[in-house]
Structure formats: C-alpha cells, structure tokens
LOKE-209676 format. One record per residue (C-alpha): x, z, y; residue in one letter. Coordinates in steps of 0.1 Angstrom, whole numbers, plus 5000, padded with zeros to 4 digits. Each point is the difference from the previous one (the first is absolute). Layout:
# residues N
XZYa
...
***
This chain:
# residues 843
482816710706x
501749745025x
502050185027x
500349925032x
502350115030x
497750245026x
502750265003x
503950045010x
502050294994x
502450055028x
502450325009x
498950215029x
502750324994x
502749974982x
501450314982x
503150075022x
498350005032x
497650324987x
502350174980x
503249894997x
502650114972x
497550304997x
498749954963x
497850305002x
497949885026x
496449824988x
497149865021x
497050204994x
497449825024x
499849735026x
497649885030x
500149725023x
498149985029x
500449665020x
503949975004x
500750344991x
501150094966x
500350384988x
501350104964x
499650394993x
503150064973x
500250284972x
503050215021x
497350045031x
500849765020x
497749775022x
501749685008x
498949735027x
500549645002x
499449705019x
498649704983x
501149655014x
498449714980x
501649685000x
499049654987x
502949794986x
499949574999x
498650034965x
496850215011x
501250324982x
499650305019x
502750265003x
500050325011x
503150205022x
499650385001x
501950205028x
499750404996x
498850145030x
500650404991x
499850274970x
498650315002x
499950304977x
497050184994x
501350344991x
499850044964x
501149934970x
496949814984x
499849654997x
497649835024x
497049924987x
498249795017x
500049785035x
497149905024x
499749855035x
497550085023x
501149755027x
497250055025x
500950394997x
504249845002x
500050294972x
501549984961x
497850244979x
503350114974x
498850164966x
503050224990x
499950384979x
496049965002x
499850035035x
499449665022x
501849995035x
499449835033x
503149775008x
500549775031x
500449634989x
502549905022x
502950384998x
498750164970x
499450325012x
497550254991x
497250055025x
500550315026x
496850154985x
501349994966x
496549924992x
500149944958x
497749984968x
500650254975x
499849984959x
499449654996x
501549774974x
499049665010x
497949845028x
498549715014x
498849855033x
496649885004x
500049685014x
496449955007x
499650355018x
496750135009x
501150295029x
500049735019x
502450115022x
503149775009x
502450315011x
500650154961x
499649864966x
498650134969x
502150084970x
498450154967x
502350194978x
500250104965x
500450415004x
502450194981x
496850244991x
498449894969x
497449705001x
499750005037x
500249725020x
500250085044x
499549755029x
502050065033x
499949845034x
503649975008x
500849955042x
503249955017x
500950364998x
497250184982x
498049974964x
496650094995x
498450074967x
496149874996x
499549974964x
500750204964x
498549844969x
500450144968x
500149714973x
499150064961x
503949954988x
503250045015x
500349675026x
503849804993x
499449755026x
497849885030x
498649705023x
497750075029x
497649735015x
497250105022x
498850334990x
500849894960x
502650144980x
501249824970x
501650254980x
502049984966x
499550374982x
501550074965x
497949764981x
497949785016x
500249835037x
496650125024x
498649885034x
499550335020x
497850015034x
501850275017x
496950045027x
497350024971x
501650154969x
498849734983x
502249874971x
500049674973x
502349964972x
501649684996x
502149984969x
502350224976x
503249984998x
502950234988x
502550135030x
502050154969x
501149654987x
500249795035x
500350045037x
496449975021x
499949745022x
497750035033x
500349775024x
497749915027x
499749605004x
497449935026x
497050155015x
498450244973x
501649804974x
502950154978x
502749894976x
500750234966x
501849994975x
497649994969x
500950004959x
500949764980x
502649925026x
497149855025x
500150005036x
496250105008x
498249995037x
497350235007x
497750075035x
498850275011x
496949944985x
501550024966x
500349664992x
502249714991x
499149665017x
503749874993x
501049894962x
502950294990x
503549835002x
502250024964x
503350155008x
502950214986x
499050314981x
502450225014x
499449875034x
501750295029x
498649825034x
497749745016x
499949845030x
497849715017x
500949705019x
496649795001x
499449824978x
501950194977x
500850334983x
503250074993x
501550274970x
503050174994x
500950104966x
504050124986x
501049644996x
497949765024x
497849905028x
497549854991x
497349805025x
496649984987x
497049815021x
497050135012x
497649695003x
500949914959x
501850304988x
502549784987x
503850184999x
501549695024x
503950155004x
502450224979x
503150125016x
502550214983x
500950345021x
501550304978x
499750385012x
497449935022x
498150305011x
498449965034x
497349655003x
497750045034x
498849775027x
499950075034x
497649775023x
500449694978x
504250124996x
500750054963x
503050234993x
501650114966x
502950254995x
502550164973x
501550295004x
503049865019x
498449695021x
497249875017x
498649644999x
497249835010x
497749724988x
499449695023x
497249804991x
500149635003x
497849845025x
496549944978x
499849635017x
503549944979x
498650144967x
496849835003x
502249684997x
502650114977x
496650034977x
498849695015x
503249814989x
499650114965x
496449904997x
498750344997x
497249935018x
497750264995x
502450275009x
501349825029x
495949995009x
499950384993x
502650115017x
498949825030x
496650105004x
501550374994x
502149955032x
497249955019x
500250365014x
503649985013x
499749695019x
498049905033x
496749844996x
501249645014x
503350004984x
498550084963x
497549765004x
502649715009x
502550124975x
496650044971x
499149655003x
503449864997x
500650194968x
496349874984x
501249685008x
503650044984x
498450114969x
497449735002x
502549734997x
501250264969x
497049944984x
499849655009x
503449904989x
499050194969x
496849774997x
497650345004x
498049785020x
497050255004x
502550295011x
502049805026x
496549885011x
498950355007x
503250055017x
500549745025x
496550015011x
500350415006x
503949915018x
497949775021x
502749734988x
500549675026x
498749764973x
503049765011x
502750234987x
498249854965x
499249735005x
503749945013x
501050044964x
498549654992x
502249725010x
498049785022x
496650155003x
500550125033x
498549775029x
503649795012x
499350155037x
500250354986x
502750215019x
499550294972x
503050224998x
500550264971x
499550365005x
503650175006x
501150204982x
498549774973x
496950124978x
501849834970x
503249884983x
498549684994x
500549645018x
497049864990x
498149954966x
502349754980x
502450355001x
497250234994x
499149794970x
502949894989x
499149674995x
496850094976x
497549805007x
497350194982x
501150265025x
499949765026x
496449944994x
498650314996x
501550105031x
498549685019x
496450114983x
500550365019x
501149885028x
496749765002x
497850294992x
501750255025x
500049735030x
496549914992x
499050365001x
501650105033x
499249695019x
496650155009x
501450365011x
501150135029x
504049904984x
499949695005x
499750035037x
502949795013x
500849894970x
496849724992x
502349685005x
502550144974x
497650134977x
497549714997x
502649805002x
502150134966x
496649954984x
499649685004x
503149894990x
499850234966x
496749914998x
501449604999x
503050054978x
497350114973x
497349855006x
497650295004x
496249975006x
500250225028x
501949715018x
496949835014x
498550305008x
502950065018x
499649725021x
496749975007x
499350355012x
501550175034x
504449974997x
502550055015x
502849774984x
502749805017x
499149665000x
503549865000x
499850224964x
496949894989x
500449655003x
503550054978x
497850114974x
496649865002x
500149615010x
496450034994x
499350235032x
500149675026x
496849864992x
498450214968x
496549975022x
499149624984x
501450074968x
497250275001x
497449825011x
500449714974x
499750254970x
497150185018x
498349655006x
500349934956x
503049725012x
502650204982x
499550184971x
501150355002x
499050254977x
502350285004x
498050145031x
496550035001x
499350135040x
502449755016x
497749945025x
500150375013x
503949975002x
499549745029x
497850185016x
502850294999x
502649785004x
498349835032x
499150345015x
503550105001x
501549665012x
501549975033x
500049645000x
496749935024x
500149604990x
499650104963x
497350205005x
497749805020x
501349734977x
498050184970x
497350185018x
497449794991x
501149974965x
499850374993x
497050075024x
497949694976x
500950154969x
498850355013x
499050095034x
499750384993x
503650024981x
501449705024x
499750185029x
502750294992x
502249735008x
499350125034x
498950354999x
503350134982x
502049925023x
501050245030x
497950025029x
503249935024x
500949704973x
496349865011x
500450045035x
503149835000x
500749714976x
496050034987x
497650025030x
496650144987x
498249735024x
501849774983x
499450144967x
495850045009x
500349625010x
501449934967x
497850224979x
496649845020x
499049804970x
500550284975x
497550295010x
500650214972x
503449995011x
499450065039x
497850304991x
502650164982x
502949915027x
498150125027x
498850304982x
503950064995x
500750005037x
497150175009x
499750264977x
502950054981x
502849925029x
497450135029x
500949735025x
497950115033x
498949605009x
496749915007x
500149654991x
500450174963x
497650254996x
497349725013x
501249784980x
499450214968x
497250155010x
498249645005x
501849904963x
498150274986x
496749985019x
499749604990x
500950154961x
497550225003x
497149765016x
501049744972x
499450274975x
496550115016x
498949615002x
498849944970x
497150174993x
500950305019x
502150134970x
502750294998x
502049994976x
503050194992x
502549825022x
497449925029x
500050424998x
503750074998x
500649685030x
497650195018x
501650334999x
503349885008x
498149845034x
498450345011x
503350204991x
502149755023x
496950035027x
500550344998x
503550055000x
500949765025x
500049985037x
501349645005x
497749764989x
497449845028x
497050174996x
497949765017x
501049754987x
499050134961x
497050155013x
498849645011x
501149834968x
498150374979x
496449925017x
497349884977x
502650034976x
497850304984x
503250254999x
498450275016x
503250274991x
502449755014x
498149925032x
500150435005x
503350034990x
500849735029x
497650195026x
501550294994x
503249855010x
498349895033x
499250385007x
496349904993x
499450304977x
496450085004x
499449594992x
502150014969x
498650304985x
496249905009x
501549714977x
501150234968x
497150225008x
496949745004x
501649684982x
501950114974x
498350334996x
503150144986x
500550375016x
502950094983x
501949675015x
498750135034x
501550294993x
503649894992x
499649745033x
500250355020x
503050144978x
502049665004x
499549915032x
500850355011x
503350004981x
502450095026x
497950055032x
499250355020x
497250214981x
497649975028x
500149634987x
499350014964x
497250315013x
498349745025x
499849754967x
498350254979x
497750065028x
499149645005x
499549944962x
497350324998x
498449885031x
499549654984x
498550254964x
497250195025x
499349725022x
498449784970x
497250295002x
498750264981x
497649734974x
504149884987x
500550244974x
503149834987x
501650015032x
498950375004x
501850094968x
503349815015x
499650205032x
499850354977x
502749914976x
502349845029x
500050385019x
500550164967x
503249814991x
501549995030x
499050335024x
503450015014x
499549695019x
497250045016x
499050245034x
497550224988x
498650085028x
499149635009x
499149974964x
497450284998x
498449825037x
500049694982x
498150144967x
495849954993x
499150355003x
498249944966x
503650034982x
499950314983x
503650265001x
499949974964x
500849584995x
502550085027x
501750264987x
503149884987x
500549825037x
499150325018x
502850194980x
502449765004x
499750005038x
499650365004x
503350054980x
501349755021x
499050165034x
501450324988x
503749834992x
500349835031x
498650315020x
502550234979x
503249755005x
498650025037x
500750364998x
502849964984x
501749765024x
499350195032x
500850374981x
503549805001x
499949845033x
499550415012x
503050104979x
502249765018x
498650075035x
500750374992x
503649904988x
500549825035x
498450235021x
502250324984x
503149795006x
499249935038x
499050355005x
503550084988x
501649785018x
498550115028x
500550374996x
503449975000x
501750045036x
502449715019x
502650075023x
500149775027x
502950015029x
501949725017x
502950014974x
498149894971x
500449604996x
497649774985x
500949924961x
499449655003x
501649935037x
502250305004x
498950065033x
498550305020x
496750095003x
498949995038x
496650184991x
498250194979x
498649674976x
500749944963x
499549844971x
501150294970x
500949874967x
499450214964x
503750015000x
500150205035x
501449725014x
498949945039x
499849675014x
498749835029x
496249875005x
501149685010x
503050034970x
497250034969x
497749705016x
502649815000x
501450124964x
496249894988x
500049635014x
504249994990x
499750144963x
503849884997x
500750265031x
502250374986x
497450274991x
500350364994x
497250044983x
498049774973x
496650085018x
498350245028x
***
C-alpha cells in the first residue's frame, strides 16, 4: 500500500467554544447544512453555528466557527439525532423517541407541535417519490417490534403513509426511492416498502459489530460486511463495485468521490472506490461520529468537531504523477470525470496521458507511452524537442508550460547511454513515421518529415530514399545539411537504370524517378527527363504527370503543354487524357474529342486486319461507347463523319442518339445489329435524368419500330411482347392496346396488362389521395375565415391604424389575425414594403 495525501484534517469547533469547563457535557450528534453547523449534546442541548471557510497561502483550508444560539429541548435525554430539511427551513431532532420540528435559523419548536412518536432512529429519503417539493419523507425505525413506518413530514405537520413489518427486529436504515436497505439482527436486506417484496443480502452478526447502512448514490448503498469488508449493494441485490478491506471494528463511513472513508477507535482511514486500494491513514482517537454532508466530510469526539478537507484531485493526480505511479494517477483521473465539467476534464485528461506518456517513455515502455501520447493527442514537437537538433532551424516550437517533463532533452533523459540513446531514436522513427499520415500531423508536416530525414541520415536507414522520393515535407535548408546527394540525384539514377553504373542494392530504381519526378517542383528537371522516362515506359512514364495536382498542372505543368509533349507517345496520351477526362472530370471539349478520336482510330486499327476482335479491340471499344455515352462534350458531327462506313453500327447510334435522332438510332440496334436488349438499354440511358413523358415517348418509338416490320417478323414480334412485359410501367396502355394486331391474345399479354392495370390503380389511388388532402386543407382554411369572420369589430373614429396610428375616416379595413386594424392603403403598402412594422404575420 503507497499512501497518498487526498484528505486534511482541520478543526471546525474547538472544545471550549461548546462546552467550556463543563466536563460532563458530550456531543451526541451533528448536521451541517451549507454554512450551518448543528451539534445535538448528551445534556439536551441543540447548538448552532456558523461555518466560515477560509483558504490560507499554502492551500490548506481552515475553518472559523461562530455560535449563533443554544436551545434546550426540555428534557433530560441526550439528543439523538440531527437532520435539516432546508427547503422546509425545519431541523427534524430525534430526542426521548419522539422527533421534533425545529426552525433552522431560532430553534424553536414549531406552533403546531407537530412530532413523530416511538421512533429510535430515522432517515430521510433523498430520492423521494411523493413527489411533492413542500415536505420530505423520513422512514423510521418504530419503537414497536420489527416495524419499520414512512412519514411525510411538512413545515408544521407529519403524515404517516406506510407500516412494514420486517422478519427481525431493524437496528438501522437508508431510504432511496421506494427501497429500504435495512440491517436486522443478523443479516442486512433490501426492502420495497410499496411491494412487500424483500431480498437478503448477507449475514452478519449485530451482537459482535455495529451495522453500517449508508446510502452512497442512486439505489446504490454502502455496508459494512464481515471479515472487516466494506460491501456495496443496489437495490437489485447486487454488488457491481469490488468490497473495500477496512478496519474490523470499523464505527462510521462516509464518501467523498472517489473515496470511502472509515472510522475505527484509533484512525481514519481513506480507501478508493475506482481500485479499492486503502490510499490515506490518519490517526484520530475517540472518534465517534464520521458522516458527509453534500460532498462535506465531518468527524467528531465526544468533546470536538472537525472536518476533513479534501485536496483538489488535479493536485493528487500529480503528486502520483511525480512519483511515477502512473496507473493510479490514470485511475484516479478517469474516476474524476463526474466532478468536473465536460471541457475542462477533457483538457485537464489529455494533459495527464501525456505526463504519464513521457513516464513511460523516460522509462523506455515504448509501447505504453505510445498508447499514451497518441490518446493525449500529444503535439509531436514537444518530443521531438527532446532531440537536439532534429527540429527544422526555423522552428519557433516552445515547450508546453507547466512542463510535461523534468527533462532538458535526451542526453539527460539518458544519461549519457548511448544504447538508450538509440533505442529511443528507433521509437521516435517508428512513432513519427506512424503519425505522419494521420490527422496529428496537421501543422506539424515540416517538423515531422523533417526529424525523419535527418534520423533517417544519421543511420543510414533504407527508408531514406523512400523518404525522398515520395511526397515530403522537409526543409530544404535541412535536407541539403544532411543529404548532399538531394541537388542532382536525377542523373545519378538514370546512369544506374541505363546499366552505366552498377548498382545492385535496388532493383526498381527506375520507379523511384518516376516518384521522385512526380513530386518535383523543379519544372526544368522534369521536362529535362520526360522523354527519358516516357521511352523506357510510356504507360508508367506518364505518372510523372498524372500525380501531380491538378492546380500544380495548370500552373507550372499546362496539360496542352503536356498533350504536345506526350504526341509521340500514344499509350501515354491515352492514358493522360483519360486522367483529365475521366478521372479529374475537366468539362473541355477539345479533350473529350480528342480521346474519343484516340480511341476510335485504336479501335479501326484493331478491326483492320481481317475484321478481327480481339480482346483489347473489345475492351478499347467499350471504353469508346461508355465515354460516348457518358459525355456531352465531344463534337458529335464531327465523330459521326469520321464513324461512317466504319461498320460500328452501336457507335454510330450511340452518336445519333446524342443528336436527338432516336427513332434513327434505334432502327440502327433494332435492324443492323439486331440486338433488342441493346435497344432496350438505349431507352433506359438516354432517359437517365429527363421527365418520364420522355423515356415513355422512347419506349413508344422503339415498339412502333417492333410492329411496323409486319406481322411475317416473328423475331421482332417476340421483341415487341417481351419489351411490354418487362417494362409495363412505361408505357400508355391505352395507346398501347390501339397500337396492338388484334390477333394478340390477353394471355401473351398478360404480365403487361397487370402491370399497367396495377399501375392505373396507384396513380388513380395517390390521385385520391392527393386531392382527399388538398380538401382537408381547404376545410382547415375555410373554418379559420369563417371564424374570423364571425367574430364582431368595433369601428369608431378613435381607433387608429396599427401601422400609421392614424384615424379611420370611414368604415374600410384591413383586420389582422392578431385583431389588429389597419388601413387599406396601410397593408398594400406593408405587401410591396415587407421591411414596413406589422401587426400581424399574415391576413
């Protein structure tokens, strides 16, 4: 057990202020309510005081007490018990079995001399179900045998609702909702006072130890168990917090979150809830009295009163911090999650995860402090920082303050090891090469790929050329300190590529130019090696170009400029247009002709000899029709002249079809090519995004073409049938059916019939539908004009226009849902002004 220091113990009344030189006089019970402090005493006195809490230079709080007033209650019994009901202003006073109503500010019993008889301890409910703000519920532990009675106590009345007879005699209570946790003679129960309905916890022996019951939270409850553990239990009857180990003659609990506190005959002792680890013990003799009072621990003897002032949690978290107890310091602060706003937590969380990271760092738990500074959501420069020299020389980086760390940079950290030294250079490589991709590194490129690089240099790592021939973002004043080699590595390249210099350590050299080329900003060097890369391999080559970003082309690399280039390379110039064409979606004509004429003279060369189709003539030829379709750019004429005789009958009706020459292009697919189903999808493409009456007038056209070949073309008959079939909902039945031989039988129609049928019906039933609504509105109007004109208007020369505030000279108006009057004139001119005062937001 490490302790740590969460609690102070600091005087609140001091013997001689209660009592005096009167020996005999003993505190029985306390309460504090806010500022107000009440101690109930053994000779029957009730005794007020006013807290003052002050905070001294060292952060210690101290408390000032200053007695209001005594009171006497009467007899000669000790008083018992003390509880404030502030929004009542009453003090509920347990003395001789009887519980009084007292005012909180004199002390004096209430006119009605309203009391509850024969009980020997109570409780309030703090999570009351009368739902009633004007009284409070109090359950107490009746005098009579096993009975336990609930009252609703007002501010000069009580009210009893409940009596519940329990299996053994009860010792002590805690109320939450309509819940009673109860500790009988030998075991502790959960009692529904509403249902009758009881569960047994756990036994325990009332002859050998006090019960415990304390109420901790909503339907949870603290108890003290054996074995000399501190159990929780709901009301369910379970435990979903590990027991606590403390004394086993423990007299009183308390909680402060996120602890629980115990009082024994020699200490206080401070155990946690999040590990259940005993974190503080302090001594205290002939204490009797441990409660908390909203988040206000207070302990007492018999002859003073103290209380407990916890330390701020932010300070313990770094006392723990500072002792590299990391996991505690993590616990602790996830814990205080509840008692702190949202925003600050968060801010104050990620600070701590980084602390501990550089724990764990410094500590050479690499994984851990990983884990750490990537849930803090560390700035990567605070360590990087660490490393003398890696950041870039124009970094302005300042240290976090207060610092994260103790240390000035790694030579401390290390102490001079340098088999430290490098393994904390290898994590540092790892972790910046892991983050420069995320969203982390935003802001932070420059410093990061920079520190690579020159980590990367000092040991000669393989990932160095990588490195520089992909996207970065290093200084160059840096690089060039470090790698000589960056001012003109393109020839060096190009020699060992070309078999002049022998180099076997890298066997795809001659993709690292092309990387390295596509990422250079230096336009000379380019164009200087253009050729070169484009003659070793036109279709990896031309990346050099189509990497780069599309505002880096339009600026420094013009893609006419580039097209001119790439003119004697064609494999190249396909794919370069292709990539502003398709993949960038540049809206110029000149383009879309351009590759739509590459691929047509691709696709003619393939047909030439012999008429053959082979695989690529195929795939050329689909990537033609799916830019003829797609596209609205290109000149159609102009590709239709260059298509004729050509013998590519799909194209030439892809093309027509652009000219809105529908019935031409689909006589085309229907009598050429003979392919329906292509006819078919021409009507679903070219209808993609037009009115339906479009795509309904190219259906018609195509089944007009099916029954105008005559009834001897079978084939084209069974296009006709199966056309209607699939696609009823496009067609007008009722020109359809006009249209039909009357030798068609309803049978090889059917499916088409149905579909149209059910299609009538749905439009004729939305119909209904639509204008069922369009009544229900008219209604709604109509029944809000007839009421606004059955209401009567007062009219005489003293009432003044709303909007002018001038009389009316005769009996015309504008009335306003409001009720507000206004001139004719006033409301026309409020409707061509909208910016005009209105009383009324319509009339």
């Amino acid at each position: 057990m490490m302790n740590i220091k969460a609690f102070t113990l600091v005087s609140a009344v001091e013997r001689e202020l209660l009592m005096g030189d009167k020996e005999h006089i003993n505190i029985e019970c306390v309460e504090c309510c806010g500022k107000d402090l009440y101690v109930g005493t053994n000779d029957c006195f009730i005794y007020h005081f006013l807290l003052e809490e002050k905070t001294v230079p060292a952060g210690t709080a101290t408390f000032t007490a200053t007695k209001q007033l005594h009171r006497h209650l009467g007899f000669k019994k000790p008083v018992n018990e003390l509880r404030a009901a502030s929004a009542l202003n009453r003090l509920l006073v347990l003395c001789d079995n009887s519980i009084t109503l007292a005012n909180m500010l004199n002390l004096e019993p209430v006119p009605s001399g309203a009391r509850i008889k024969g009980a020997s301890t109570f409780a309030l409910n703090e999570n009351p179900v009368s739902g009633d703000p004007f009284c409070v519920e109090v359950c107490i532990i009746s005098v009579k045998r096993r009975t336990i009675q609930m009252f609703l106590v007002y501010e000069d009345r009580v009210q009893i609702v409940k009596e519940v007879s329990t299996p053994e005699q009860p010792l002590a209570v805690a109320v939450d909702g309509h819940f009673l946790c109860l500790a009988l003679t030998t075991q502790y129960i959960i009692l529904n006072y509403s249902t009758g309905v009881s569960q047994d916890l756990f036994p325990y022996c009332s002859e050998e130890k006090r019960p415990i019951v304390k109420r901790i939270g909503r339907q949870e409850f603290l108890l003290a168990g054996p074995g000399g553990l501190g159990m929780f239990a709901t009301v369910a009857g379970i435990s979903q917090r590990a027991p606590v180990h403390w004394s086993e003659n423990v007299i009183g609990a308390a909680i402060s979150f996120p602890y629980v506190i115990a009082l024994d005959d020699e200490f206080i002792t401070v155990h946690s809830m999040l590990d259940q680890q005993q974190k503080q013990t302090l001594p205290f003799k002939e204490g009797h009295i441990l409660q908390d009072f909203e988040g206000r621990v207070i302990v007492a003897t018999s002859k003073g009163v103290y209380i407990l002032v916890p330390l701020p949690l932010e300070k313990q978290i770094q006392d723990l911090l500072a002792s590299h107890r990391v996991e505690e310091a993590l616990v602790l602060a996830k814990g205080a999650r509840r008692n702190i706003p949202k925003e600050k937590f968060q801010v104050m969380y990620r600070r701590i995860l980084q602390q501990a990271g550089f724990i764990q760092f410094a500590q050479l738990q690499f994984l851990e402090a990983k884990e750490l500074f990537r849930s803090g959501q560390l700035d990567v420069r605070e360590l990087i920082s660490l490393y003398p020299f890696l950041l870039p020389t124009s970094s302005s980086f300042t240290r976090s303050h207060p610092p994260l760390h103790e240390y000035a940079d790694l030579n401390q950290l290390t102490q001079g090891d340098q088999e430290k030294m490098a393994k904390c250079k290898r994590f540092l490589m790892s972790y910046l090469n892991e983050v420069r991709s995320t969203e982390g590194a935003n802001g932070y490129k420059e410093d990061i790929d920079t520190a690579l690089l020159k980590l990367y240099a000092e040991a000669n790592h393989d990932s160095l050329l990588d490195l520089l021939v992909t996207e970065n973002f290093c200084l160059l004043t840096d690089m060039f300190s470090f790698c000589l080699v960056l001012l003109h590595p393109v020839a060096l390249w190009v020699n060992i590529v070309n078999g002049d210099i022998q180099d076997s350590t890298r066997s795809d050299v001659y993709e690292y130019v092309v990387d390295f080329l596509a990422c250079c900003v230096d336009r000379e060097l380019v164009w200087a090696h253009a050729d070169w890369v484009l003659q070793k391999s036109e279709e990896i080559g031309v990346q050099v170009f189509t990497r780069r970003p599309l505002e880096e082309q339009q600026n420094s690399f013009k893609p006419d400029d580039i097209i001119n280039c790439l003119k004697k390379y064609p494999k190249a110039l396909v794919k370069y247009l292709e990539h502003l064409v398709i993949d960038k979606r540049l809206q110029k004509e000149e383009y879309h002709t351009h590759l739509a004429l590459l691929y047509l003279e691709e696709v003619l060369q393939q047909r030439a000899p012999a008429g053959s189709k082979g695989a690529e003539a195929t795939e050329t030829q689909a990537k033609l029709r799916r830019l003829l379709q797609k596209s609205d750019l290109y000149r159609v004429h102009f590709l239709i002249e260059r298509i004729q005789g050509a013998g590519l009958p799909m194209e030439s009706a892809i093309l027509h079809g652009k000219l809105g020459e529908h019935e031409k292009a689909l006589h085309i697919l229907v009598h050429e090519l003979k392919d329906f189903s292509a006819a078919e999808d021409y009507c679903l493409w070219c209808s993609e995004g037009q009115d339906p009456p479009h795509r309904q007038r190219l259906f018609h056209t195509l089944l007009a073409i099916y029954l105008h070949a005559g009834p001897s073309a079978h084939e084209l008959t069974v296009a006709a049938v199966d056309l209607l079939n699939r696609h009823a909902t496009e067609f007008d039945a009722a020109q359809v059916l006009q249209l039909l031989p009357d030798t068609w039988s309803v049978q090889l129609l059917c499916p088409f019939l149905t579909g149209a049928v059910r299609d009538s019906v749905h439009a004729r039933r939305t119909m209904q539908v639509a204008v069922g609504l369009a009544r229900s509105e008219n209604l709604t109007y109509t029944y809000d004009k007839m009421k606004l004109k059955g209401s009567s208007v007062r009219l005489s020369d003293k009432k003044l226009c709303q909007m002018c505030q001038n009389p009316f000279c005769e009996p015309v108006f504008v009335r306003y849902p409001n009720g507000g009057l206004v001139h004719t004139h006033c409301a026309a001119s409020r409707h061509t002004n909208p910016s005009s005062p209105s009383p009324g937001t319509r009339t």
